[in-house]
DRENNU-773703 format. One record per residue (C-alpha): x, y, z; residue number from 0. Coordinates in Angstrom, 3 decimals, m for minus. Example, Ala and Ser with C-alpha at 12.3 -4.5 7.8 and 13.67 -1.06 7.14 Angstrom:
<nodes>
[node [12.300,m4.500,7.800],0] [node [13.670,m1.060,7.140],1] 
</nodes>
This chain:
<nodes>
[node [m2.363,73.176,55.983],0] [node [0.400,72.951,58.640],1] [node [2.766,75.367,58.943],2] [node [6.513,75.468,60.737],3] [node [4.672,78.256,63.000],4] [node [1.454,76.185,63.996],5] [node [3.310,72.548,64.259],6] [node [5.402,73.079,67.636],7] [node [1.859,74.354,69.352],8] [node [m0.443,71.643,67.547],9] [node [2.267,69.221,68.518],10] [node [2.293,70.052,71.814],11] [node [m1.243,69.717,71.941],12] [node [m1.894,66.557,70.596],13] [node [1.024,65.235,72.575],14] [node [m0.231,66.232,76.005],15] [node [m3.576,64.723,75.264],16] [node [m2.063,61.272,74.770],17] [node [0.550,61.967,77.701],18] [node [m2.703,62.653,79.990],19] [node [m4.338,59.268,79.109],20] [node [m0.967,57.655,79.799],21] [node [m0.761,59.061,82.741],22] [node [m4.509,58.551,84.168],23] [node [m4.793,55.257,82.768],24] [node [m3.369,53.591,85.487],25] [node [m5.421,55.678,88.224],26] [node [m8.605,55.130,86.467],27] [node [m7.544,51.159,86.084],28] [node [m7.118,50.819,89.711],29] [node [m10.857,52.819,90.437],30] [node [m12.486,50.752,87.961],31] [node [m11.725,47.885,89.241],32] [node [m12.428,48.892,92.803],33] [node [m15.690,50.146,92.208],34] [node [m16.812,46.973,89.890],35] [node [m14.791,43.918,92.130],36] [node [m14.399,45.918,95.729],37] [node [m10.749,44.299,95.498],38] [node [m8.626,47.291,94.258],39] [node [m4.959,44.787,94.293],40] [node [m6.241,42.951,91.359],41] [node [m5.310,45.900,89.088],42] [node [m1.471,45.389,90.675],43] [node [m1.605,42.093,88.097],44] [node [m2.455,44.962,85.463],45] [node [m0.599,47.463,85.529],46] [node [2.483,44.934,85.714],47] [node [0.849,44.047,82.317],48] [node [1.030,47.599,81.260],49] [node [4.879,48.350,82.313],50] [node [6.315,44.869,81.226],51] [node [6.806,44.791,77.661],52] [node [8.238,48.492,77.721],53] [node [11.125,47.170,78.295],54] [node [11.131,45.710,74.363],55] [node [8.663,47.676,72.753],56] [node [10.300,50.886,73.563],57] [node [13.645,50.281,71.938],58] [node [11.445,48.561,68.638],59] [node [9.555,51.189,68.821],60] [node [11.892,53.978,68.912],61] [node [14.032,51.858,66.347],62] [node [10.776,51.849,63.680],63] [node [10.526,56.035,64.560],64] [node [14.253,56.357,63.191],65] [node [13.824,54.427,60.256],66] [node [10.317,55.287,58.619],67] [node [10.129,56.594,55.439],68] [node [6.761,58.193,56.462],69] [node [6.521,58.407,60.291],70] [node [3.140,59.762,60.416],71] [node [1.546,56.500,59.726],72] [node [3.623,54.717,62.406],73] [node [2.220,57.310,64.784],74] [node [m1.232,57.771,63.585],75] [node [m1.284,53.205,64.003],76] [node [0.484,53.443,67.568],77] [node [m1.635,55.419,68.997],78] [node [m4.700,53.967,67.576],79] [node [m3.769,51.159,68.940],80] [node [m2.626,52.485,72.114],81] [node [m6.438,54.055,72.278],82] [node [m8.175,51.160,71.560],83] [node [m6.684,49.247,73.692],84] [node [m7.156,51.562,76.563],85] [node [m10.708,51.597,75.950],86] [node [m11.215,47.768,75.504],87] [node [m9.051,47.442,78.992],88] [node [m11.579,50.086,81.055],89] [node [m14.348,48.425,79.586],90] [node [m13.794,44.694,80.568],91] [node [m11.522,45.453,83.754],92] [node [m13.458,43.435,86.440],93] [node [m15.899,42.387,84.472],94] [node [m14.330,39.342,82.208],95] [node [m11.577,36.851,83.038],96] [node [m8.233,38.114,84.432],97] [node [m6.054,36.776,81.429],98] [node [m8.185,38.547,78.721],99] [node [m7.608,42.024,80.365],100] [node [m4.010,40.850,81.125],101] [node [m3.765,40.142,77.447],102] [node [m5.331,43.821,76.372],103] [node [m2.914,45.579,78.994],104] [node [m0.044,43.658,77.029],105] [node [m0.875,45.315,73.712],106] [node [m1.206,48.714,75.722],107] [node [2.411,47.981,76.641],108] [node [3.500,47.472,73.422],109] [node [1.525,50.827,71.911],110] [node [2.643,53.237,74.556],111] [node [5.838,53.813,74.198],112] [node [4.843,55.928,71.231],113] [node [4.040,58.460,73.647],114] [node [7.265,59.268,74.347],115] [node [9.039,57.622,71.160],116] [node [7.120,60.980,69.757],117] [node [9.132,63.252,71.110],118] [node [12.589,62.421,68.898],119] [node [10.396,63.778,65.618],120] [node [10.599,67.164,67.032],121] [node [13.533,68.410,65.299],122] [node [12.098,67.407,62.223],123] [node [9.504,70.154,62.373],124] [node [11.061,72.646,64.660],125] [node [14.163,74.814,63.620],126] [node [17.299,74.217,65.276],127] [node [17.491,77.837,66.978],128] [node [13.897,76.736,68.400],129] [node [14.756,72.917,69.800],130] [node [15.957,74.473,73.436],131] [node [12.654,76.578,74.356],132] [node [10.569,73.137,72.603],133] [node [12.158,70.501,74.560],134] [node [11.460,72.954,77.446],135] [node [7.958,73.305,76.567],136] [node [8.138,69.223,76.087],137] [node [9.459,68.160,78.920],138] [node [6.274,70.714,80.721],139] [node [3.912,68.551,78.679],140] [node [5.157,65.156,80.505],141] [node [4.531,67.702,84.001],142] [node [1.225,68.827,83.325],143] [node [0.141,65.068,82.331],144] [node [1.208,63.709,85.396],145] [node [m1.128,66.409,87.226],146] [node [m4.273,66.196,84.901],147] [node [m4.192,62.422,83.766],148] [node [m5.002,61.194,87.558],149] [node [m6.714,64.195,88.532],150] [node [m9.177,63.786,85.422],151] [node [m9.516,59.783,86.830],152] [node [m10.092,61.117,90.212],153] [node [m12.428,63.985,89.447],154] [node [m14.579,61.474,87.451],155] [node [m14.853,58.923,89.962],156] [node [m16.240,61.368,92.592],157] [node [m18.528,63.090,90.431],158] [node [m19.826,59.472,88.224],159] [node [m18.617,56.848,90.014],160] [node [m15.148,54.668,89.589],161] [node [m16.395,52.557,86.777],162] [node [m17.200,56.013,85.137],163] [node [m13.621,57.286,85.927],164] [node [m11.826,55.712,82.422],165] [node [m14.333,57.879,80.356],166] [node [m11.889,60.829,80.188],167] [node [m8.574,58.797,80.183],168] [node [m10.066,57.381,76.530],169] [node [m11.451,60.819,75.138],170] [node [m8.088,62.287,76.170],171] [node [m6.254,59.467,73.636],172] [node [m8.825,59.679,70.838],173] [node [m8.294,63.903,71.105],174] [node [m4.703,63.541,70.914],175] [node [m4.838,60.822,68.037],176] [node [m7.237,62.924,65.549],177] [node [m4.600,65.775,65.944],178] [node [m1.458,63.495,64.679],179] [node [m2.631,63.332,61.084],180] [node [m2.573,66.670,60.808],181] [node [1.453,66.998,62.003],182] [node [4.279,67.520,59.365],183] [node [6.512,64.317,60.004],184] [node [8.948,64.010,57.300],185] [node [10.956,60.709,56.512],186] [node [14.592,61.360,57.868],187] [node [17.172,62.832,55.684],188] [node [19.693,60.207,55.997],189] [node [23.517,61.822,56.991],190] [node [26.630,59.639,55.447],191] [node [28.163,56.496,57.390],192] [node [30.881,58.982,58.075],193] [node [28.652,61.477,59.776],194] [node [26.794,58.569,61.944],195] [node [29.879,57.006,63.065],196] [node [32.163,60.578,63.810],197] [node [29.898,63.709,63.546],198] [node [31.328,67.071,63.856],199] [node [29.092,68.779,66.305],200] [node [28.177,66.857,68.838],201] [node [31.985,65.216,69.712],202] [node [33.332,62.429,68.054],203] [node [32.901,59.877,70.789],204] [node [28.695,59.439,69.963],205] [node [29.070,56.274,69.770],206] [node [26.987,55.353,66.895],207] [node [27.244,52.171,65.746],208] [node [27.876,50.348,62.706],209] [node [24.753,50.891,59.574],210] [node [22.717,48.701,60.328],211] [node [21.398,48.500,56.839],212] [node [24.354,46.212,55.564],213] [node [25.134,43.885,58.930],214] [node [27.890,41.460,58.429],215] [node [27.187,38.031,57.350],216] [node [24.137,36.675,55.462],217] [node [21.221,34.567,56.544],218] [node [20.033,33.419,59.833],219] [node [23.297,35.350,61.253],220] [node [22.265,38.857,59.112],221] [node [18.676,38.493,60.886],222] [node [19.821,37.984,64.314],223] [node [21.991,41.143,63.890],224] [node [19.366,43.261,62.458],225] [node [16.837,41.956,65.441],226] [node [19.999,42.657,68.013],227] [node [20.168,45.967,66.422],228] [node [16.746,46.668,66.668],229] [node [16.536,45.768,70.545],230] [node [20.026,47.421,71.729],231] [node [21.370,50.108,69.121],232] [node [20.081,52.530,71.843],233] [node [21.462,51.080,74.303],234] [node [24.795,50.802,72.395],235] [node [24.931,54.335,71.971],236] [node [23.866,55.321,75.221],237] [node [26.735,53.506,76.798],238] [node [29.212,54.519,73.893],239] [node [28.801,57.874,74.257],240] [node [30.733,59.910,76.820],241] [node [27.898,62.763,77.456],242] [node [24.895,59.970,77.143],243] [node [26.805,57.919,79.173],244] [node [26.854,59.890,82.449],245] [node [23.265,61.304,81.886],246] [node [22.070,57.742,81.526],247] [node [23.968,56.109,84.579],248] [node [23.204,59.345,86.962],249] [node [19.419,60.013,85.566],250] [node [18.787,56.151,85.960],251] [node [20.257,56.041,89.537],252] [node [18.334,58.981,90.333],253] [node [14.849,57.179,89.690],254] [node [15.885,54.379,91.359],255] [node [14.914,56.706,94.570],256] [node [12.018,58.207,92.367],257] [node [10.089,55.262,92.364],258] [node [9.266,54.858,95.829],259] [node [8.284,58.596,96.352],260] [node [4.510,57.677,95.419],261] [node [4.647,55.396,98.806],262] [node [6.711,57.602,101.057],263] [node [4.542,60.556,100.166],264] [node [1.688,59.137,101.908],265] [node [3.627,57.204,104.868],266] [node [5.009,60.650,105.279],267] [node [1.295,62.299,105.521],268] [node [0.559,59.804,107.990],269] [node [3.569,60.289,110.049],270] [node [2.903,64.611,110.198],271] [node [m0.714,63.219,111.574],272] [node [m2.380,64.008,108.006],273] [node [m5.048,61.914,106.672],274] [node [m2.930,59.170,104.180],275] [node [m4.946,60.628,101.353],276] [node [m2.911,63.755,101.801],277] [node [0.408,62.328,100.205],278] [node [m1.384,62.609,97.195],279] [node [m1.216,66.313,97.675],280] [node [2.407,66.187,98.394],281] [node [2.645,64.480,94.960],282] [node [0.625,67.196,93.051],283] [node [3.168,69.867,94.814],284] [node [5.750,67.839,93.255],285] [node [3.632,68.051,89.795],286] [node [3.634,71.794,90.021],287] [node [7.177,72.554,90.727],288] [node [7.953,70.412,88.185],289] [node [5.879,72.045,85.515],290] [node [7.088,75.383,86.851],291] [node [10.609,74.041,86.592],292] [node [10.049,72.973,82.779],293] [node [8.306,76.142,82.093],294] [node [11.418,78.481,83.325],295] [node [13.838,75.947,81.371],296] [node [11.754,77.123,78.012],297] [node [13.064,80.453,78.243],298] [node [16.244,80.372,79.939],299] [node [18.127,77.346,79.958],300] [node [20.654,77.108,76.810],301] [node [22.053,73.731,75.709],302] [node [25.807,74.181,76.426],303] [node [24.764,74.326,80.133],304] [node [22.420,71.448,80.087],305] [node [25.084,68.895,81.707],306] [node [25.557,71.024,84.367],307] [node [21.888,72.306,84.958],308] [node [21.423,68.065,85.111],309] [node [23.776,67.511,87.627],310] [node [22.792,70.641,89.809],311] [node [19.260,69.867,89.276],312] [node [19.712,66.211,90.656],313] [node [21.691,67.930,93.451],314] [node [18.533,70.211,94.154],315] [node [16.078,67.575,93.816],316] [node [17.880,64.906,96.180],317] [node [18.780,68.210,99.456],318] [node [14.278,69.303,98.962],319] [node [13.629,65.505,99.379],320] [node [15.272,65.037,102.456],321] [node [14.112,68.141,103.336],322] [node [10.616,66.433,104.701],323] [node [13.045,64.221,107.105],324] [node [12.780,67.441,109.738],325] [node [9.264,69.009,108.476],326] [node [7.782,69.957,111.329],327] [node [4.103,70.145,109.517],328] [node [2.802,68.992,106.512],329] [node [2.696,72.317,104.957],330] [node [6.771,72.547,105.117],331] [node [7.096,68.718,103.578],332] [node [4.421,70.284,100.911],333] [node [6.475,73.326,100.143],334] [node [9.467,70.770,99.998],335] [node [8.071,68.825,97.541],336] [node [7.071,71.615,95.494],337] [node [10.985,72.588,95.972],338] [node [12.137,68.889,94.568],339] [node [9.576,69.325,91.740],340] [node [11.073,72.693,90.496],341] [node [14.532,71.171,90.544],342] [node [13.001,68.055,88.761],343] [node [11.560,70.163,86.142],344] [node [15.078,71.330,84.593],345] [node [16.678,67.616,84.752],346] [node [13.822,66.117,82.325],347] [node [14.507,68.923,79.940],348] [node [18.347,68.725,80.109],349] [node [17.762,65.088,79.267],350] [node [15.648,65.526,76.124],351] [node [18.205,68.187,74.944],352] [node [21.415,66.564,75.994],353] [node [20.078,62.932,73.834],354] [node [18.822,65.325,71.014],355] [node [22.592,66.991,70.729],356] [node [24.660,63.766,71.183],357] [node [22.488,61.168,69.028],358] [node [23.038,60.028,65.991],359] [node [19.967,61.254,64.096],360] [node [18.631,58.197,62.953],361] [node [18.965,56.382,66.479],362] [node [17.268,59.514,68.441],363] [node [13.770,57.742,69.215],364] [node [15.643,54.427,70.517],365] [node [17.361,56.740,72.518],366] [node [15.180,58.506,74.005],367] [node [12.711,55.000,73.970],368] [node [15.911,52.889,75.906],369] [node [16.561,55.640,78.230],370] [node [12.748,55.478,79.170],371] [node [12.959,52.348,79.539],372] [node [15.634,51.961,81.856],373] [node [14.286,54.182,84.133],374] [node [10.956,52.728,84.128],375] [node [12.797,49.773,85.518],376] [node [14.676,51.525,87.947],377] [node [11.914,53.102,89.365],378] [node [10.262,49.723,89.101],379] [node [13.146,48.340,91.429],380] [node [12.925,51.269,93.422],381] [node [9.058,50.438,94.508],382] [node [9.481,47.280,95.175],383] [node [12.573,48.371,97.590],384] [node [10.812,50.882,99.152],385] [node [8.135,48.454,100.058],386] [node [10.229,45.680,101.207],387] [node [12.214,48.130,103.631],388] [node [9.142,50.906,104.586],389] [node [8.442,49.415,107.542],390] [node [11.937,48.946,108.737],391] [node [13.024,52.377,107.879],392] [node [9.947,54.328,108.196],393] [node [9.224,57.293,106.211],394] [node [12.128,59.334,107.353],395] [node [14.636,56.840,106.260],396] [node [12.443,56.266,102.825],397] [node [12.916,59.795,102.244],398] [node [16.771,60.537,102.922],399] [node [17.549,56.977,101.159],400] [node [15.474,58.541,98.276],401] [node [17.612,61.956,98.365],402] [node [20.962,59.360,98.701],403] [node [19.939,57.932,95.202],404] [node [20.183,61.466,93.661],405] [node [23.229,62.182,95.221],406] [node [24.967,59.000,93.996],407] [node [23.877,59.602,90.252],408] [node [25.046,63.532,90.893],409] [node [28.564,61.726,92.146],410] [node [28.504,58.804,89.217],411] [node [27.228,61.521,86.720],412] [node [30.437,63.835,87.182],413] [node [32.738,61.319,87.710],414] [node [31.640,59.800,84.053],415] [node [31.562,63.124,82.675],416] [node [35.149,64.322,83.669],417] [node [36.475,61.254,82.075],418] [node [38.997,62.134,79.035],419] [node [37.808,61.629,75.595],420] [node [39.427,59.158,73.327],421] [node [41.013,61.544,71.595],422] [node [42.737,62.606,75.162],423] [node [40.755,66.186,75.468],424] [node [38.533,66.915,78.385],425] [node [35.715,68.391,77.603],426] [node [35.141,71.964,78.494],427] 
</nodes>
């Protein structure tokens, strides 16, 4: 039997295992296809599959988190499906017709969001005094993923071939799902109206909106409010909310930036005379600092300083970034990389504490499920930029335009922030 002491750790566990096929999926998609077409782009029309329907199936799916009687079954049928899927997609990638794995990638993108959806059932199971070191110890699961997921695809390929390099991607999932059954996930204990719409602690400004179990109206028009509840409560608190507000706007300006560092990281490898491959060794740096980062916020960062360690962090984050601008070697952009990762680090857990405090409790997984998804599409936007303007720029200008984003969400972050609440108080 579970208990309080062994859930955080089994959590954790099972967790990571599904964060590491998340993260490797899309390395060992683009390897598989490689090594069984010899046309590696064809996976681009894949993993466009994968990422699109996040944008709706992360609030839904965040939505059905908050309101499940018994979450574990929602969890234990996500990420079945989310494993299946996987498989089915590594298995016929290259080898069947382009809309049938198109199709399979879809469900993938409407199963995955569970692996972050996941992480607003943690206070359910972990004592208040204990949320700050396990959102710290959560937000190091997303940074060891994001090292081990591709480097499992990777390490597979060159030991068994790229059609062999999906193999651990899908044990990883299955792992991670025989270990959710076994997780305490009790049905939310449902606060008053009064407490959803005006809770004590965090400030009255959260933004919550109206119970959604008794939407004005009847019929057709009750329906269409319950489904535009369902797609945008998250988003209505997010932008409602003073505290949510500013993390949202500067966090989602920030990885605007963030999603071209995958492309500058190797343009910069090339430009310091380093073999192209070598920007993926910039990006592990990154990886590491950011785990370290994550690690360090477990133990020492509190939650009445998590607005500020956000802002600072994005601060630190954008000045290592550009600090590859003058590297004379790649060693120095490497060690500035691994600077930017260990200011990274602290912003991802300031986030996940920071949406846990000023949430509403039953709208915490389409919080944390919108906010994901929002930044998936910045740094979707933020690709697409960075290749439209690479060669114009070059690498140096990729990198300081990258470090300008962070600034701007530090400067858009504290401007929203020292706004006045309604009540006319600033917040201390």
């Amino acid at each position: 039997m579970t208990t309080r002491k062994t859930a955080l750790p089994l959590y954790l566990s099972a967790a990571t295992l599904l964060r590491v096929s998340a993260e490797g999926l899309a390395t060992a998609l683009v390897l598989t296809v490689q090594a069984r077409t010899g046309n590696a782009a064809t996976a681009g029309f894949l993993q466009t599959a994968l990422t699109l329907p996040y944008i709706l199936s992360g609030p839904v799916v965040g939505h059905k988190l908050d309101q499940a009687a018994r979450p574990r079954r929602l969890v234990v049928a996500l990420a079945l499906g989310y494993a299946v899927a996987a498989g089915l997609l590594l298995l016929i990638a290259g080898e069947s017709p382009l809309m049938l794995a198109i199709v399979v990638a879809l469900v993938i993108g409407c199963t995955e969001p569970i692996v972050v959806g996941i992480t607003s059932l943690v206070p359910r199971f972990v004592p208040p005094d204990r949320l700050t070191r396990a959102y710290g110890l959560e937000a190091s699961s997303y940074n060891a993923a994001a090292i081990v997921g591709p480097g499992l695809a990777a390490g597979m390929a060159a030991w068994a071939g790229g059609a062999s390099s999906g193999i651990p991607i899908v044990l990883c999932a299955v792992l991670g799902l025989l270990a959710l059954p076994l997780l305490p996930l009790p049905g939310l204990t449902r606060p008053s109206p009064t407490t959803l719409t005006a809770p004590a602690d965090p400030p009255a400004d959260s933004g919550a909106p109206s119970d959604p179990a008794a939407p004005a109206g009847s019929g057709v028009g009750r329906e269409a409010g319950a489904l535009a509840d369902v797609v945008t409560g998250g988003l209505l608190v997010l932008a409602s909310n003073r505290v949510l507000r500013a993390l949202t706007a500067a966090t989602t300006l920030a990885w605007l930036g963030f999603g071209g560092v995958a492309v500058t990281a190797v343009l910069l490898a090339e430009r310091l005379g380093a073999d192209p491959s070598a920007g993926g060794q910039l990006l592990v740096a990154m990886a590491i600092g950011s785990l370290a980062g994550s690690l360090a916020c477990a133990r020492w960062l509190g939650v009445r300083h998590a607005e500020r360690v956000m802002l600072a962090g994005l601060a630190g984050f954008g000045l290592a970034l550009a600090g590859p601008a003058v590297a004379p070697s790649l060693s120095w952009a490497m060690l500035c990389f691994f600077v930017a990762g260990i200011c990274e680090g602290p912003v991802f857990a300031s986030t996940l504490m920071l949406r846990q405090r000023e949430s509403p409790p039953d709208r915490l997984g389409q919080v944390n499920t919108t906010g994901g998804s929002l930044k998936i599409g910045a740094s979707a936007i933020g690709a697409a930029l960075t290749g439209t303007f690479a060669a114009k720029i070059g690498p140096v200008g990729l990198v300081l335009a990258i470090a300008a984003c962070q600034f701007a969400g530090v400067v858009v972050g504290f401007v929203l922030l020292s706004t006045k609440r309604k009540d006319g108080r600033s917040r201390p």
